[in-house]
N, C-alpha and C positions, 0 to 999 in steps of 0.2 A: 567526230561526226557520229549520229545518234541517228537510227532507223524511226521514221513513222511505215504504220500499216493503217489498211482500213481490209476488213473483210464481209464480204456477203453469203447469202442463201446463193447458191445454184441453182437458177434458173434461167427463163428465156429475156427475163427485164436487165436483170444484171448482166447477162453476156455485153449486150452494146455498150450496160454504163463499165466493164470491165476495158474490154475495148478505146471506147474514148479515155480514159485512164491512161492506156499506155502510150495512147497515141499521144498527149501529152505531157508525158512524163517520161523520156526514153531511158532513166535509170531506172525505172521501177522494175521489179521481178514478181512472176506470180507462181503461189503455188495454189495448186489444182486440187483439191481434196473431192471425195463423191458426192458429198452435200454442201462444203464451203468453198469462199475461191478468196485466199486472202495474195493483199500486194503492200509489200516493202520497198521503199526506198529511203536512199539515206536525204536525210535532212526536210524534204518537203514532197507534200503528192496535191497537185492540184484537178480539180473536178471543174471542168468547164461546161456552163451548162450549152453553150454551142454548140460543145464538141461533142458533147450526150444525143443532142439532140438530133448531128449531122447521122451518127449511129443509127438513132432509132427510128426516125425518119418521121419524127413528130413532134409538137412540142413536150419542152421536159420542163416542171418546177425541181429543183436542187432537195426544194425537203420532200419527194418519191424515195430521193436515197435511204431514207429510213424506213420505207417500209420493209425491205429485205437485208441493211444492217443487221450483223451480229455482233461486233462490236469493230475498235479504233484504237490507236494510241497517235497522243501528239495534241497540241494545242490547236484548236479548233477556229477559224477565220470564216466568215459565215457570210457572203451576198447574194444577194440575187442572181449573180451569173457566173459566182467562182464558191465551193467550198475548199478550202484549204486546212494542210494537214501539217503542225512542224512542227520545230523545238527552236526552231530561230526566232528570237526578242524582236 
């Protein structure tokens, strides 16, 4: 079993997408740095854009998530309404 991460800038955008994050993904772990906020979990981290948007209480597009990206690891799975994060084929 092999960790993906994805980590962001610290701010007021990313708290909700940090948020919906864990809310779906209850292996994940965060750590909190003073400008970054990266989360690890083993095997897969899914980004739903429902659950971003039930957060922010607007609508969300999945590629926002790059504008405050500092970087990822893990093979990348890309829709409309899920980004996903894994090592799994």
């Amino acid at each position: 079993m092999s960790n993906v991460f994805i980590a962001f800038q610290t701010n007021e955008d990313t708290r909700s997408i940090v948020e919906a994050i864990l809310a779906d993904n209850p292996n994940a772990k965060v750590n909190q740095q003073p400008a970054m906020v990266k989360i690890d979990a083993p095997d897969q981290i899914v980004v739903r854009r429902s659950t971003v948007e039930e957060h922010m209480s607007r609508p969300f597009d999945l590629q926002e998530l790059h504008v405050n990206l500092i970087t990822l690891s893990g093979h990348i799975n890309e829709t409309d309404d899920e980004f996903t994060l894994s090592w799994l084929h």
